[in-house]
N, C-alpha and C positions, 0 to 999 in steps of 0.2 A: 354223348349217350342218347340213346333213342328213348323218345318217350309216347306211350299207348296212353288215350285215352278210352274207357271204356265204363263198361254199366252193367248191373248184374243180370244174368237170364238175356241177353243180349250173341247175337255171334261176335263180339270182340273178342270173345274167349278161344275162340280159334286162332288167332293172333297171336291173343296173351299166351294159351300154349305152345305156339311156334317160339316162340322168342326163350321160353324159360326153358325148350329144349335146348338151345344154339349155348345154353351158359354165360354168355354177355350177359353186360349189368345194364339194366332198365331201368325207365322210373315207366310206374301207373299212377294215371289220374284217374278218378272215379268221380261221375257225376251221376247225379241223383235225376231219373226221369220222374221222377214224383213230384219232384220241385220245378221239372220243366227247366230243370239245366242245361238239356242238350238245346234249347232258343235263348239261351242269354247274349249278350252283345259280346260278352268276352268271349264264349264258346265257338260263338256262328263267325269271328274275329280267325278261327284254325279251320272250323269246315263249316262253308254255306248251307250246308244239306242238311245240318241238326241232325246230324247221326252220329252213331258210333259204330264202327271204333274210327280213331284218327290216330296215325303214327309221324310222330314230328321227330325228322332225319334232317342231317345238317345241311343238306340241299333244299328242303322244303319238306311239305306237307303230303304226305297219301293218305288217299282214301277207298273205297271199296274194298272187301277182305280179299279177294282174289290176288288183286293188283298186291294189296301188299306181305301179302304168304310169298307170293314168287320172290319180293324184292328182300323180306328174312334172308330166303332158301339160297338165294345166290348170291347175298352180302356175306352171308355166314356158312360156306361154301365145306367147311370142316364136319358142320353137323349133321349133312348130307339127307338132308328135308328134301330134294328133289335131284333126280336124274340129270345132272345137270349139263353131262359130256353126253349123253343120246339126246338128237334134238327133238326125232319126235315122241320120245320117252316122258320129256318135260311137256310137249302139246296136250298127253295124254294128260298129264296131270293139270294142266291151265285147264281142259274142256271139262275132267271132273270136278275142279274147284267154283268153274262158271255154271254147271249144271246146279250148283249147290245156290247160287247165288241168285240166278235168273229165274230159277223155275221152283226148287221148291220153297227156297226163302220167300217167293211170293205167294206162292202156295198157301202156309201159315202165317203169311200176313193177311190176309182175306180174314182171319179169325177176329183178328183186334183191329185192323186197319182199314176198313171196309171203304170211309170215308177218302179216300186217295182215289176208287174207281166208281165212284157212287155219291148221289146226295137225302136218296130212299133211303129212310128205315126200316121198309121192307127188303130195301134189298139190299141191307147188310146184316139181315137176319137169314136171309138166301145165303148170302157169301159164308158164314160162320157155320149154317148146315152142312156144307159142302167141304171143309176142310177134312176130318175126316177120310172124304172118300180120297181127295189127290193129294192128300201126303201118304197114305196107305197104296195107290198107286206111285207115288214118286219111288216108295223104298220098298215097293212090288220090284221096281227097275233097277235100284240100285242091289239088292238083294239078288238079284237074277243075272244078273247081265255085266253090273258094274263092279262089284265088290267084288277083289280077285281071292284075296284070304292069301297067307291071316289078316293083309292088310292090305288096302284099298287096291293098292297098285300090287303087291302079291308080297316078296317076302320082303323089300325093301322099305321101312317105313318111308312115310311123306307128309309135307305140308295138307295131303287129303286127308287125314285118322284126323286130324284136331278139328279140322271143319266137319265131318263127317261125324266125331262126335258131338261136338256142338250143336248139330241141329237135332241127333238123333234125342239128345236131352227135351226137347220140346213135345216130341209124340204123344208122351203120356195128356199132358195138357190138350193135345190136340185129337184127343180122343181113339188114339191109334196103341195097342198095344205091342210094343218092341218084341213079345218075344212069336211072333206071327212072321217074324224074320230071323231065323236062328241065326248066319251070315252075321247079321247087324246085331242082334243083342249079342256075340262074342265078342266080336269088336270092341261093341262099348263096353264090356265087362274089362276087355283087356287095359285098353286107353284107363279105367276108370284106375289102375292100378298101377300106372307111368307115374315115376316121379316129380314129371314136368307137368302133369296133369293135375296132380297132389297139390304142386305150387303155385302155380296160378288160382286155382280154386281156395286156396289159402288168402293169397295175397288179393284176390276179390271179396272175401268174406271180412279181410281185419279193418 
């Protein structure tokens, strides 16, 4: 059985709802960043990085959510999370799940993370000003350009809607109002009322 570890308010939840879509039995582990669980010796013992999420498969360990949205999508090939007989139908969805990953996941980490590209406390008060404007430009892009409707990739759902809402969860905090993207707050209204979405959100809360 596959096992996620993850953390609340975190993108492991794009995972944890890739996985509750496919109907396989999981286990979640939930570590607390309050307590600085993701640096204990046991933890950093599954992934060196102190992050989350980490998915332990009977071959080994992945990490980054990209990497392992794809490896859900084509283990569990029935639940049909990505295009998986068009090859560059699935590129498209790797470049959108990377786009999420590379650019605006760092985007709103500049908010609380400042200290990774910085050792100023001026200039991770610089950094936190700034979030704002480039996640409001990131989902300018994805709103425009990227989001086919109703769903990322257009009528097929995909490992993109879980990552895609996941991050869109963080706007508010990040001082961007979602509905400045009608596109994206559908999306999310829609995802917010998926069953697999219900459950994982569930199963992170008990």
């Amino acid at each position: 059985m596959l096992k996620l570890y993850v953390a609340p308010g975190t993108c492991a939840l794009a995972s944890h709802i890739a996985l509750a879509e496919t109907g396989a039995p999981y286990a979640v582990e939930k570590l607390s960043f309050k307590t600085n669980q993701q640096n204990s010796p046991e933890y950093l013992a599954i992934n060196p990085k102190g992050r989350v999420p980490a998915l332990v498969t009977e071959q080994g360990i992945l990490t980054e959510t990209p990497a392992m949205l794809a490896y859900i999508a084509q283990r569990f090939p029935d639940a049909r999370l990505a295009p998986l007989d068009d090859l560059f139908a699935f590129a498209e969805v790797q470049s959108f799940t990377s786009y999420l990953c590379s650019t605006v996941h760092i985007a709103h980490a500049h908010k609380m993370r400042g200290y990774r590209w910085a050792n100023e406390e001026s200039s991770f008060a610089d950094m936190k000003k700034k979030v704002p404007e480039t996640m409001s430009a990131c989902f300018a892009l994805i709103e425009q350009k990227m989001l086919r409707g109703p769903w990322v990739m257009g009528e097929q759902y995909t490992i993109c809607d879980p990552y895609l809402f996941t991050i869109a969860q963080w706007l508010e905090g990040d001082g961007v109002d979602i509905n400045a993207f009608p596109k994206v707050a559908d999306h999310f209204k829609r995802m917010s009322e998926r069953a697999a979405v219900k459950q994982a959100l569930a199963e992170l809360a008990a």
